[in-house]
N, C-alpha and C positions, 0 to 999 in steps of 0.2 A: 199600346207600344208593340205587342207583340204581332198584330197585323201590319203596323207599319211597319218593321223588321222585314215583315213575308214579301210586301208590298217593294221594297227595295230591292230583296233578294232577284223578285221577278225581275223588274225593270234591268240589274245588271245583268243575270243571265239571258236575257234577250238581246240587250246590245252586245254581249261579248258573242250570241249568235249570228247578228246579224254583220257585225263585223270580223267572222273568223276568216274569212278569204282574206282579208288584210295584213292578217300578224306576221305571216310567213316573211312578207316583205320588210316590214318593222324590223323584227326580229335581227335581219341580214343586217341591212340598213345601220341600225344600232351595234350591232357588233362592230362591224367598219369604224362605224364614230367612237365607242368606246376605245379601239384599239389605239385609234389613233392618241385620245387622250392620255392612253396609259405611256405609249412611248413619249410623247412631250410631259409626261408626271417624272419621267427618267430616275424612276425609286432606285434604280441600278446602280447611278451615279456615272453611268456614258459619256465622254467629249462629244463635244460639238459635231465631228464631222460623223459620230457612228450612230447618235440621235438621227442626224440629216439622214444617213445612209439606211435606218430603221424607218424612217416617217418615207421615203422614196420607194424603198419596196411595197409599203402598204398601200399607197397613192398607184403604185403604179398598176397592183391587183385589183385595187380596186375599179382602175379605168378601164381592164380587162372583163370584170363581170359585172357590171354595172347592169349588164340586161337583167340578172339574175332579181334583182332589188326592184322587179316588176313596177307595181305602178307609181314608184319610190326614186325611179330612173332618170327625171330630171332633178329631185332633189340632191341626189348623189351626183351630179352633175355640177349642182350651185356648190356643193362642198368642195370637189377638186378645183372647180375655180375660182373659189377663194382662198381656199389651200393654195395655190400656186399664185393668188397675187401677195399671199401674205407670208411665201419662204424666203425673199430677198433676206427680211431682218427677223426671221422664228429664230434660228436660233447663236443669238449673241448673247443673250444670259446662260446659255452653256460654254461659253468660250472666256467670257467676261466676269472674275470673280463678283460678288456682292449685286451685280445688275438684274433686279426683278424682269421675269420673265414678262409680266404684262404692266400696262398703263393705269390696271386699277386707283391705286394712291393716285395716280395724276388727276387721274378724272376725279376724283373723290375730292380733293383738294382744286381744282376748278368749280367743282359745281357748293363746296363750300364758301370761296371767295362769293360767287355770285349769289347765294342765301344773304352773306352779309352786306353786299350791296343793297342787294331790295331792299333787306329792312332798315339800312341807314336811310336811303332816300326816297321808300315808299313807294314804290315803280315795282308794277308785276316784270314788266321788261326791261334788258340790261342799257344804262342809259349809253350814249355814245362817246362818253369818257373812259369804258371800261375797253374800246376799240382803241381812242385815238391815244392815252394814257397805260395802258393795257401793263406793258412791259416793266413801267416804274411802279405803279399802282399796285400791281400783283406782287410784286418780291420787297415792296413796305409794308405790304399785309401781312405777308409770311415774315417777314424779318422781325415782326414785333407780335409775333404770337411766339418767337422764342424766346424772347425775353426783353425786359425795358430800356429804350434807348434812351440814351441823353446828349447834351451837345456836344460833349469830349466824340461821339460816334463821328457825329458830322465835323467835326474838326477834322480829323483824320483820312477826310474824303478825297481822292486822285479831283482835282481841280479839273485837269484837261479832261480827264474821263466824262466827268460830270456837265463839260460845256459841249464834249461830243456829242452826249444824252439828248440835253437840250435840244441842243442843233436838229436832232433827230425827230424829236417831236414835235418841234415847231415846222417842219417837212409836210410832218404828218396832219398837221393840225391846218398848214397851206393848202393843201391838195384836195382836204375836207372843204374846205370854202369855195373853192376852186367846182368843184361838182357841183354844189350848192346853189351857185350862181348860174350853172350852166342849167342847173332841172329848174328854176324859178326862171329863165328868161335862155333860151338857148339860141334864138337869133341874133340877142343884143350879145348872147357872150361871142359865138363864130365869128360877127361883125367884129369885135373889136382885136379879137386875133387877126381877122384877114387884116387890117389896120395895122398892127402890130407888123406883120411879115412886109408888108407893102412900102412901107415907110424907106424913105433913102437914108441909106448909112449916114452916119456921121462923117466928116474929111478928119481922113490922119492927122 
């Protein structure tokens, strides 16, 4: 045990010698990102626009010494420019009471739905009713892991609402067949559009 202990020792002090040119960059690098984090963590309790005005200065220093972040200088790069495609909506959970800052739960509750998909239908992959149904199917999944419906529920259903829905998916469920027909035979489906356009109107 105790030659293995030695044995480890060595092998770390050798990689942290053989990597000590690197840290300096790290080091920079990591601060920048921490910093950033700490002002979107906003422990202050900051408005919206003095968060944005706090993450702007940072952003902006940091596009200023990005050489400094040596051979770290294009990953510092991929940060600002994601940073800057993802400030249009960063920060509305600081202006928006109760609105979680990230999509965590969403995704969580997505990739739940689809766990119980496969194992009702047995399928590693999601079948094409989770596409073309998606909208109704998701929010009866959710609806009824809050608690048990009965028909008094659907009683009380907006009628019109309900035939909008439909309408809606049966759009969607046209458009699916619609392609379907065109990758299984795409000269017979173009023909029978050209067919379709060519044709003479009907008389008033």
């Amino acid at each position: 045990m105790t030659r293995l202990l030695r044995r480890l020792r060595r092998l770390i002090a050798d990689a942290l010698d053989r990597t000590r040119d690197l840290w300096p960059d790290i080091r920079r690098a990591y601060a920048w990102v921490h910093g950033a984090a700490r002002i979107l963590n906003n422990v202050a309790g900051l408005d919206a626009a003095a968060v944005a005005r706090r993450l702007a200065g940072l952003v902006a220093a940091i596009g200023r010494h990005r050489a400094k972040a040596g051979t770290l200088a294009g990953a510092v790069d991929h940060f600002l420019k994601v940073t800057r495609s993802y400030r249009p909506g960063l920060f509305h959970g600081y202006a928006v009471a109760d609105l979680p800052r990230t999509n965590n739960g969403l995704e969580q509750l997505f990739g739940s739905y689809r766990r119980h998909e496969r194992r009702a239908t047995g399928r590693k992959a999601n079948g094409s009713a989770a596409v073309l149904r998606g909208p109704v199917r998701l929010l009866a999944g959710l609806a009824t892991r809050l608690r048990r419906r009965d028909a008094g529920d659907l009683a009380g259903a907006d009628r019109a609402r309900w035939r909008e829905v439909r309408a809606s998916l049966e759009r969607r469920r046209h458009a699916r067949v619609l392609r379907a027909r065109f990758r299984r035979d795409p000269a017979a489906y173009l023909s029978r559009l050209e067919q379709l356009l060519c044709q003479p109107a009907l008389p008033a």
